[in-house]
C-alpha positions as CSV (number, residue, x, y, z in Angstrom):
1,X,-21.4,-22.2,-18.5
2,X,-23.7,-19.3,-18.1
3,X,-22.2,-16.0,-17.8
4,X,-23.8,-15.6,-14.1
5,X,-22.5,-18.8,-12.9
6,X,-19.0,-17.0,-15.0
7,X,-19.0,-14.2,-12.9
8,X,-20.9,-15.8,-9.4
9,X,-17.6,-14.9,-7.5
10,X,-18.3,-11.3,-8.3
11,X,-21.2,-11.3,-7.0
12,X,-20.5,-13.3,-3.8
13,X,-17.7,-10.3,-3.6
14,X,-20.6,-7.7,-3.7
15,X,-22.8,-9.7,-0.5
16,X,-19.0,-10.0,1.5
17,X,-19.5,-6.0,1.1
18,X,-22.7,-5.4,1.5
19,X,-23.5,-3.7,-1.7
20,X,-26.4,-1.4,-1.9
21,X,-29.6,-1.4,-4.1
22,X,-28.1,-4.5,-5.8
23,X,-29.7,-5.9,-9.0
24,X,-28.6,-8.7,-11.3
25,X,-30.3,-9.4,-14.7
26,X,-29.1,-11.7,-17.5
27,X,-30.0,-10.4,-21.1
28,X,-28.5,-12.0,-24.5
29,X,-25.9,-13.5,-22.5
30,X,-24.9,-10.4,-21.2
31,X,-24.8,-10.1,-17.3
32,X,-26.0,-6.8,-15.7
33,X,-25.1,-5.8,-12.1
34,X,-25.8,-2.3,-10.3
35,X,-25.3,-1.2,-6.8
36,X,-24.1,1.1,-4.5
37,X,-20.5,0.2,-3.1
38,X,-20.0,2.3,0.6
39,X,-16.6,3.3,-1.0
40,X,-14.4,3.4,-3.9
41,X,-12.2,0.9,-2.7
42,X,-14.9,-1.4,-2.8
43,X,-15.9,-0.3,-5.6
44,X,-12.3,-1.3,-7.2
45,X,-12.1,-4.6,-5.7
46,X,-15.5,-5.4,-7.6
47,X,-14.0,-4.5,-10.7
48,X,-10.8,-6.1,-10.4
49,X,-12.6,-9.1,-9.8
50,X,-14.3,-8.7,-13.0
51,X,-11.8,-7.7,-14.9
52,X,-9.7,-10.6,-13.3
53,X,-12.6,-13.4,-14.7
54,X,-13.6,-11.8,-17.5
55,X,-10.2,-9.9,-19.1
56,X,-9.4,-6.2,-19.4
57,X,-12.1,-5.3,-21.0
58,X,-15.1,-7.6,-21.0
59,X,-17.7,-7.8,-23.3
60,X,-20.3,-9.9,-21.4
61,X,-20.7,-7.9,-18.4
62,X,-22.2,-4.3,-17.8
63,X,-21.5,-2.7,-14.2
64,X,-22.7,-0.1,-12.5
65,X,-21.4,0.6,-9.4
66,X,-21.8,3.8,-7.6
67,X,-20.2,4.9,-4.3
68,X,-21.9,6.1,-1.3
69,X,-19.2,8.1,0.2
70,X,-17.0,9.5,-2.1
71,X,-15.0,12.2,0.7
72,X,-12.9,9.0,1.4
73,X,-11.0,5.8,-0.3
74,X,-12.3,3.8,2.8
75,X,-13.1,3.4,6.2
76,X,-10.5,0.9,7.7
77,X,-11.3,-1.1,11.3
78,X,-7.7,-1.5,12.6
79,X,-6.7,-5.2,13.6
80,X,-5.0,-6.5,16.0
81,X,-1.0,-6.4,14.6
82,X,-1.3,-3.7,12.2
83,X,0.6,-0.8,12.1
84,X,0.0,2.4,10.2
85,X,2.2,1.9,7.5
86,X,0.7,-2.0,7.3
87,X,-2.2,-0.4,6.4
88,X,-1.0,2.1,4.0
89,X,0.4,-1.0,2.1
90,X,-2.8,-2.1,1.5
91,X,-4.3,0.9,0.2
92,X,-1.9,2.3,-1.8
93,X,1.1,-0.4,-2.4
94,X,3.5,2.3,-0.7
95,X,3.9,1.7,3.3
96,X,5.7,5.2,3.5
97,X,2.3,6.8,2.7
98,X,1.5,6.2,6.8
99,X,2.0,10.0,6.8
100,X,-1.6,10.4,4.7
101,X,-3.5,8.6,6.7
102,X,-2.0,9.9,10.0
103,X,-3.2,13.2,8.9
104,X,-6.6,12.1,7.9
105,X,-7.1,11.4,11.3
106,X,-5.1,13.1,13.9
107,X,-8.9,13.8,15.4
108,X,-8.2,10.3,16.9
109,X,-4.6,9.8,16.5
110,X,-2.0,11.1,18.2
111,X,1.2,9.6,17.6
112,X,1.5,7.5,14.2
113,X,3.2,4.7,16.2
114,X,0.3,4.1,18.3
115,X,-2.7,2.9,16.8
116,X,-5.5,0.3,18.5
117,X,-7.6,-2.3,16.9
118,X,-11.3,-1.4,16.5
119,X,-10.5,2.2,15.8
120,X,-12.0,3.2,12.5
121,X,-9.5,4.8,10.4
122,X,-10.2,7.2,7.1
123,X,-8.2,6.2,4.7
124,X,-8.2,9.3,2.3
125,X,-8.1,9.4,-1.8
């Protein structure tokens, strides 16, 4: 198996987002990939599908993945369902942390009980 065809999920992952400035070369069975991820949680769900293929530390890979807008973790369109601290599972593995992203954006947000789907929330780092 070539180690493009290896790590082709990865870089199906990085079309799903839209990656920026993308570029892919193969060189002494070593895969190179660069682009521009909008945010760092992008940016970490590339590499934890790398690192999910290709072990902790892989040696047949190089990355380099830069982020667009680094003021935020991401930009999140709400859904119909979701709740604040839904979300906040998501993004941080800790639904109690609602709170942070209320207060990222209580320019839009009034009450953290009441949120509606295709508002764009920040979630912050």
């Amino acid at each position: 198996m070539s180690v493009k065809a290896k790590y082709q999920a990865v870089l199906n992952l990085g079309e799903q987002l839209k990656i920026k400035d993308g570029d892919v070369k193969e060189e002494a069975g070593i895969l190179k990939i660069k682009g521009q991820a909008a945010t760092q949680y992008e940016k970490n769900l590339l590499w934890d599908k790398i690192k999910e293929l290709g072990g902790e530390n892989p040696s047949d890979i190089k990355a380099n993945i830069t982020v667009a807008d680094e003021s935020v973790y991401h930009r999140h369109t709400v859904k119909s369902g979701e709740s604040l601290s839904k979300i906040a599972k998501k993004y941080y593995g800790d639904p109690m942390k609602y709170k942070k992203i209320f207060e990222a954006n209580t320019n839009i947000l009034k009450n953290p009980d009441v949120i509606h789907p295709d508002q764009v929330l920040v979630i912050p780092n």
